[in-house]
C-alpha positions in Angstrom: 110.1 -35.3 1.5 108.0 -33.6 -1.0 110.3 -31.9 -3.7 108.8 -28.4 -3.1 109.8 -28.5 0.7 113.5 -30.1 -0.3 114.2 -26.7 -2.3 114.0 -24.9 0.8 116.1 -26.8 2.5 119.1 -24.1 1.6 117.5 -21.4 3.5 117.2 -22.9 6.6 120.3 -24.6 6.6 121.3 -28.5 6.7 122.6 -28.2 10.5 119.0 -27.5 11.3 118.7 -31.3 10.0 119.6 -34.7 11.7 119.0 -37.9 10.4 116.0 -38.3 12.8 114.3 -35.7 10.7 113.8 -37.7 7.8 111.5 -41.1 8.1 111.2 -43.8 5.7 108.6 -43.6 3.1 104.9 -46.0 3.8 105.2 -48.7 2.2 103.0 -49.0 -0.6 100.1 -51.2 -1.5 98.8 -51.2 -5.0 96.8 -51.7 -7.0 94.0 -51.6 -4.5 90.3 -51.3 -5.2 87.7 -50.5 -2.3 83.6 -49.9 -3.1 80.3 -49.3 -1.1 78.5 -51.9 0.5 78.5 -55.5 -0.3 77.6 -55.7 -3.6 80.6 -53.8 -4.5 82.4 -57.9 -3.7 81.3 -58.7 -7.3 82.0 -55.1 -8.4 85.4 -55.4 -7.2 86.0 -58.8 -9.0 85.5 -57.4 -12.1 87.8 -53.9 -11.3 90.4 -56.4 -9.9 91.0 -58.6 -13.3 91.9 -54.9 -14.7 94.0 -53.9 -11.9 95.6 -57.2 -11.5 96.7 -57.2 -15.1 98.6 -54.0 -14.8 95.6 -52.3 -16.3 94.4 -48.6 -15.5 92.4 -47.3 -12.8 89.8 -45.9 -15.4 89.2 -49.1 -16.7 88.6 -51.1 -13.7 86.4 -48.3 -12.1 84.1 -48.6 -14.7 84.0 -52.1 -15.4 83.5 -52.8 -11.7 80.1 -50.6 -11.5 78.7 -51.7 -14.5 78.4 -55.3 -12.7 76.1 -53.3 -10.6 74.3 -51.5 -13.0 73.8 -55.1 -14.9 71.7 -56.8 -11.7 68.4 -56.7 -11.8 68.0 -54.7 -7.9 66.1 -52.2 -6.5 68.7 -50.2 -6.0 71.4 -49.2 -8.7 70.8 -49.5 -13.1 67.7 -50.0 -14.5 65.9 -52.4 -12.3 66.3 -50.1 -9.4 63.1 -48.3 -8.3 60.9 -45.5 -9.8 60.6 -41.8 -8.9 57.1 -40.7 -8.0 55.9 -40.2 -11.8 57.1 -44.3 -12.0 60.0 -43.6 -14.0 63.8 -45.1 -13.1 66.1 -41.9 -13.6 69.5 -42.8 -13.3 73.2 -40.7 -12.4 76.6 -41.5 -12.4 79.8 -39.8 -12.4 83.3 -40.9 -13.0 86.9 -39.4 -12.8 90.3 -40.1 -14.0 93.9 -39.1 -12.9 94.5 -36.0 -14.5 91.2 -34.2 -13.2 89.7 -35.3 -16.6 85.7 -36.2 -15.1 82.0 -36.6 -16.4 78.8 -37.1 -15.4 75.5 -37.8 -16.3 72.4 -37.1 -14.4 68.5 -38.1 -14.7 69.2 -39.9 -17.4 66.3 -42.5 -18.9 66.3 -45.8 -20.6 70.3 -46.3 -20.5 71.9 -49.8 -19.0 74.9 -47.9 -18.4 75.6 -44.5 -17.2 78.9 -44.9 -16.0 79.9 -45.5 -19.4 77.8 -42.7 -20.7 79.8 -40.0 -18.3 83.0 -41.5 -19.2 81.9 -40.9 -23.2 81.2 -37.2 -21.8 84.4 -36.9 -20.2 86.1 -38.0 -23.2 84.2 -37.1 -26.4 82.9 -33.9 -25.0 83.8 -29.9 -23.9 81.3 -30.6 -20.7 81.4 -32.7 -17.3 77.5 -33.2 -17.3 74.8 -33.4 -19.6 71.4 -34.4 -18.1 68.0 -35.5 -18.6 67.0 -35.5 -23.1 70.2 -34.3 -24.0 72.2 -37.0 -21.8 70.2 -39.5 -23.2 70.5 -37.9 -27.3 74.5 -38.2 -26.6 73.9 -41.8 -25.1 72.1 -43.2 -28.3 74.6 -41.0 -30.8 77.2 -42.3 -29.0 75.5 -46.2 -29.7 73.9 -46.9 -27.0 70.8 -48.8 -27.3 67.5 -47.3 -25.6 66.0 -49.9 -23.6 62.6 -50.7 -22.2 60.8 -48.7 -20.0 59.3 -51.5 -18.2 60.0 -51.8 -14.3 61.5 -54.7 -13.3 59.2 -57.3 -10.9 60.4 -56.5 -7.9 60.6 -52.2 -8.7 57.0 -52.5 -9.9 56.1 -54.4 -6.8 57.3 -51.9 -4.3 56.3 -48.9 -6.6 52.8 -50.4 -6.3 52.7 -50.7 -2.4 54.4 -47.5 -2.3 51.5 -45.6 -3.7 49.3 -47.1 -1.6 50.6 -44.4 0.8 52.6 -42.3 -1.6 54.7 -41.2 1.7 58.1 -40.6 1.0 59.9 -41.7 4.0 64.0 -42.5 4.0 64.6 -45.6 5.9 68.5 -45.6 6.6 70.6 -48.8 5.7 67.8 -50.0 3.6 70.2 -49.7 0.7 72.4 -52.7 2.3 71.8 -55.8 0.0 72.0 -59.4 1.4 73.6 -62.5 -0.7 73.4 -62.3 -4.8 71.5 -58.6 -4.3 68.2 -60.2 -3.0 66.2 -57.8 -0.7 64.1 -58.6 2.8 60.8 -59.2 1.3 58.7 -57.3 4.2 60.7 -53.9 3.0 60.0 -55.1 -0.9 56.0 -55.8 -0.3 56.2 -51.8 1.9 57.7 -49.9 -0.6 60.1 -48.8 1.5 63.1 -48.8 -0.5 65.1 -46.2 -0.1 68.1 -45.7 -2.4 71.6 -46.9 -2.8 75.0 -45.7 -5.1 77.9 -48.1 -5.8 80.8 -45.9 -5.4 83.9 -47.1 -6.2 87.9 -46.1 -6.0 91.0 -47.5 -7.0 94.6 -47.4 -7.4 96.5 -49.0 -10.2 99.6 -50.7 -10.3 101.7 -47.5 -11.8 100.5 -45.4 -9.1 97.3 -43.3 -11.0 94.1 -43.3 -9.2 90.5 -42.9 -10.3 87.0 -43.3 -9.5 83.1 -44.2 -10.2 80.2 -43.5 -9.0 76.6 -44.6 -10.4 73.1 -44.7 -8.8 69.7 -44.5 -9.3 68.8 -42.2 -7.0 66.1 -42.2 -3.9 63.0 -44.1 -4.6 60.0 -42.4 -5.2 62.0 -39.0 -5.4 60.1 -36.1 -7.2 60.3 -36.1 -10.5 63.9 -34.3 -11.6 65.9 -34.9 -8.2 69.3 -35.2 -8.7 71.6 -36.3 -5.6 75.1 -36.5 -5.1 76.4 -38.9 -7.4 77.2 -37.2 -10.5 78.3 -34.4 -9.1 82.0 -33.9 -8.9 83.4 -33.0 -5.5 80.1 -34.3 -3.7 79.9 -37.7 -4.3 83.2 -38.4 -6.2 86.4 -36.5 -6.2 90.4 -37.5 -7.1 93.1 -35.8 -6.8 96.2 -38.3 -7.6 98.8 -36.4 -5.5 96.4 -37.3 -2.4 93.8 -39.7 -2.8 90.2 -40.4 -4.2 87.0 -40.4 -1.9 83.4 -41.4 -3.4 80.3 -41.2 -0.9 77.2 -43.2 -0.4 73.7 -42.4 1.2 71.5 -39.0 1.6 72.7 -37.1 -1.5 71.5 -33.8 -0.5 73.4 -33.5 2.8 77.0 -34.8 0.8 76.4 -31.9 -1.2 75.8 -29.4 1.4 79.5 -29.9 2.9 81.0 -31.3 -0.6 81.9 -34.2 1.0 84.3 -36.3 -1.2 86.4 -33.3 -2.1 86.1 -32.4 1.8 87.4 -35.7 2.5 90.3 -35.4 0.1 90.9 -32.1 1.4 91.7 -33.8 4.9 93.9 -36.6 3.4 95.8 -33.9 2.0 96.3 -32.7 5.6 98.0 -35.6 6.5 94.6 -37.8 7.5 94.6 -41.2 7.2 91.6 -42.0 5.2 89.3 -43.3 8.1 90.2 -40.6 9.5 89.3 -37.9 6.8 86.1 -40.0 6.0 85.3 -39.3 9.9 86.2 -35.7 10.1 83.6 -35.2 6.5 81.0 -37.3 8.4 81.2 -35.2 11.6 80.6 -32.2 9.0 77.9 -33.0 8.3 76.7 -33.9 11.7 77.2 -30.3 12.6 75.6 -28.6 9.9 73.0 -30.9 10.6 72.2 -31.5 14.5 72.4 -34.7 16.2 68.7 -35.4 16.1 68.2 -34.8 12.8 71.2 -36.8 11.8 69.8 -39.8 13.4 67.1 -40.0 10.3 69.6 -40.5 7.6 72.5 -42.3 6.5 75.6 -41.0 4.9 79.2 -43.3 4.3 82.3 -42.4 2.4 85.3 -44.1 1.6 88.6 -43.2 0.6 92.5 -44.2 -0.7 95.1 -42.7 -0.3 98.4 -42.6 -2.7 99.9 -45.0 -0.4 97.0 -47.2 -0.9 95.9 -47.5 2.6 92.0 -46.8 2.8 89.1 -46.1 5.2 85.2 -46.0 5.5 83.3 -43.9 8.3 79.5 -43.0 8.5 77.3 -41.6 10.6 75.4 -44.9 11.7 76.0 -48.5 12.1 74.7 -50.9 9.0 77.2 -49.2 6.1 79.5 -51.8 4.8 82.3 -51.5 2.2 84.4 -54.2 -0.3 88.3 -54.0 -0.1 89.9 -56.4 -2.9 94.0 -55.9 -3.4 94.8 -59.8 -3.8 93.3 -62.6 -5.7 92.7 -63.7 -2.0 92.1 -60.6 -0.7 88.4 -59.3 -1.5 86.7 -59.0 1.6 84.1 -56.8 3.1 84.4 -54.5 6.3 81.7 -52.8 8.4 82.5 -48.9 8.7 82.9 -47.3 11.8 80.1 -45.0 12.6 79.4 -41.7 15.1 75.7 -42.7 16.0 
């Protein structure tokens, strides 16, 4: 029982108890680790030699994403693809135990942001800085400034892309296969979408945090930020509940705050699938059916206990679960639609 509720317990009187009231305790699993689709396997490898080692959820949250930001993709870090102007804008966010959190958002020219908003959280009075002054902290702070040159495979889908220059979200296109290699008939259209590597964790004395980091939609207009860095949309802890990060169209996490949302019905008593399905069917509302059927949106969540979950709104989102050396495996969420 929750020590605020046991002071009570005088007022209503202990013959009002039996033994059948009170049940034993879940059983714990930490550390535990879970991110968004599958290249949050390698992600996790790299959180897990942190956790495993008695190390905190901080540090594994942020070394785990920056193995994502580090491959050359179309989807997350530097490699990922251009907005319209042919730029790669980047966002992250990232959140501790204590509520402590930062963020970074259309930020240019920096291999990693996650490490970027965690310098902001730390080493600054603010949760965000964006755009030139994210990037002035970045390079005080010693980051170097790198090239501005796409990577091949960005460059080739910009290039088909403005063939056309129509902005059309395909859902799921996000999902890597193998060593983050893409389906070459979606590379040569240009129709990459976007992806985030969202990650959560809890550590071995109990703490949780979080990380999220993304490049954003492809071919987005110049200056659109989505959910990632924003704290309570697409990341949120709270370490007497849980930590929930999301994945997929920013704009409608957002709308409902849906990683705070989702902590909000963990704190209720939801399992985490459950309170990732509740924030899914959210959206679903505020949305319509048909409409919903265009886009994609996933979250995933832990819980103190360490027991996690995944939902979205359509089949094709995968997550990475790794709490054993043994134990780092990929599951496909449950969806609505």
């Amino acid at each position: 029982m929750q020590r605020r509720k046991f002071i009570s317990l005088g007022s209503l009187g202990l013959s009002a108890f039996t033994f059948s009231s009170f049940k034993s305790p879940k059983a714990i699993r930490k550390p535990i680790v879970i991110s968004t689709w599958d290249a949050g396997i390698e992600a996790n490898k790299a959180a897990w030699k942190i956790l495993n080692n008695g190390g905190p959820a901080l540090d594994a949250v942020e070394q785990g994403v920056m193995v994502t930001e580090s491959s050359q993709n179309c989807c997350v870090g530097l490699g990922a693809n251009p907005d319209r102007d042919g730029f790669v804008t980047l966002d992250a966010s990232i959140m501790d135990h204590q509520f402590n959190c930062g963020s970074v958002a259309f930020l240019e020219r920096i291999k990693h942001p996650i490490s970027v908003a965690r310098r902001v959280m730390e080493k600054t009075p603010h949760v965000m800085l964006v755009g030139e002054g994210a990037q002035q902290f970045a390079v005080a702070e010693g980051f170097p400034l790198e090239s501005e040159q796409l990577s091949d495979d960005a460059k080739r889908a910009y290039e088909n892309w403005l063939k056309k220059s129509e902005y059309k979200p395909v859902i799921n296109i996000e999902r890597t296969k193998g060593n983050h290699s893409f389906a070459p008939s979606k590379l040569e259209s240009g129709e990459w979408n976007h992806d985030t590597i969202g990650m959560v964790a809890l550590d071995a004395h109990g703490n949780l945090s979080g990380s999220c980091t993304t490049s954003g939609q492809g071919f987005k207009m110049r200056g659109r930020v989505g959910d990632s860095p924003i704290i309570g949309a697409g990341l949120f802890v709270d370490n007497e509940v849980g930590a929930a990060t999301a994945t997929g169209q920013g704009e409608d996490v957002i709308r409902i705050s849906g990683s705070h949302l989702v902590v909000e019905f963990m704190r209720q008593g939801l399992h985490p699938e459950a309170a990732c399905k509740k924030a899914v069917e959210r959206i679903i509302k505020a949305k319509g059916i048909e409409k919903s059927k265009e886009i994609q949106v996933g979250f995933i969540a832990i819980n103190k206990q360490g027991e996690y979950g995944g939902y979205c709104i359509q089949k094709g989102f995968n997550f990475a679960v790794c709490y054993a050396d043994d134990q780092n495996f990929l599951e496909d969420g449950k969806f609505i639609l």
